[in-house]
C-alpha positions as CSV (number, residue, x, y, z in Angstrom):
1,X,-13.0,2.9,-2.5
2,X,-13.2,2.3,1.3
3,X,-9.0,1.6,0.9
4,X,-8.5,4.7,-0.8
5,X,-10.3,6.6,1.2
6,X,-9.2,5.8,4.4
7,X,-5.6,6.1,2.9
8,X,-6.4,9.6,2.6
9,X,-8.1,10.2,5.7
10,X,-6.4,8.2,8.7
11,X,-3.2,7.6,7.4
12,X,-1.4,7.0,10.8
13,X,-4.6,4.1,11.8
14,X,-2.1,0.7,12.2
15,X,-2.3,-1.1,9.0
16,X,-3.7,-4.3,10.8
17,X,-6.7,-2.5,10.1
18,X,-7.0,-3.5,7.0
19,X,-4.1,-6.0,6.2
20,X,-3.3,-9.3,7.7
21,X,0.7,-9.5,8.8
22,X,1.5,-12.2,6.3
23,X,0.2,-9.7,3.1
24,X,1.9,-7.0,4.9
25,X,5.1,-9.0,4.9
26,X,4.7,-10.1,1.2
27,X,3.8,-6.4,0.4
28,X,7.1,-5.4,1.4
29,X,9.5,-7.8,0.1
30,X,8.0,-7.2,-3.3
31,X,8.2,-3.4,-3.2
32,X,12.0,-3.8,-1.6
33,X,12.8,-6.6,-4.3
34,X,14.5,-8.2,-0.7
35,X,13.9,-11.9,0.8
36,X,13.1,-10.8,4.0
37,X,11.0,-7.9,4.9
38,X,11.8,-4.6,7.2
39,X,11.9,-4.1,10.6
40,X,9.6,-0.9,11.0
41,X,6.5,-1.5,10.3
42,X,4.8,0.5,7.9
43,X,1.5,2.7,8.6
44,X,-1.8,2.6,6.6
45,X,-0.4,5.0,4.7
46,X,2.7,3.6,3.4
47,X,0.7,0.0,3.1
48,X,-1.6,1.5,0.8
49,X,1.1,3.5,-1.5
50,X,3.1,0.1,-1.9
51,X,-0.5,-1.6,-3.0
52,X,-0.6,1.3,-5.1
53,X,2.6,1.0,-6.5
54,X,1.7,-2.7,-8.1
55,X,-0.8,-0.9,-10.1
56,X,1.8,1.5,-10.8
57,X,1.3,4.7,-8.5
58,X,4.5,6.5,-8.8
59,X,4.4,8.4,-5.5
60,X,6.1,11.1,-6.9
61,X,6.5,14.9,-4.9
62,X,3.5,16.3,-6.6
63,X,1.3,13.1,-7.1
64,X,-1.8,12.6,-4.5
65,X,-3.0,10.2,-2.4
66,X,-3.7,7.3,-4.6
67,X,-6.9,6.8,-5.5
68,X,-9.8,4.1,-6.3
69,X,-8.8,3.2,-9.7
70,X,-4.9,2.6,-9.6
71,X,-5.8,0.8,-6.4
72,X,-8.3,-1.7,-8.6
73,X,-5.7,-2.0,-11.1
74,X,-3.4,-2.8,-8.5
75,X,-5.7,-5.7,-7.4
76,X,-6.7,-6.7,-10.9
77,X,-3.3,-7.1,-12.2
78,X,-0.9,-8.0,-9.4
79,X,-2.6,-9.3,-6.5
């Protein structure tokens, strides 16, 4: 809930907040389907959309911040 909250929030807060570089790194290579992962880092923000997206947050136009329960599934399924 805390993740999802502050998702919400403080998007912009750097995402070594939360996340340690290495799952940050492994975070993006599997939502970029690449080897080797950007070089921008991401925000809180984006961090927490590509968690949600392994528990299958589409991050459509019209779809909210995502919230407690796709971010559990997320954990429960993928991580």
């Amino acid at each position: 809930m805390h993740l999802a909250i502050l998702g919400r929030e403080t998007p912009e807060l750097p995402r070594s907040v939360l996340f340690a570089e290495a799952d940050l790194m492994a975070l993006a290579c599997c939502h970029q389907h690449a080897p080797n992962p950007p070089e921008t880092p991401a925000t809180l923000g984006a961090a927490i959309h590509r968690v949600a997206w392994l528990g299958g947050f589409l991050g459509r136009q019209g779809d909210c911040h995502p919230g407690a329960a796709v971010l559990w599934a997320a954990g429960r399924n993928k991580l």
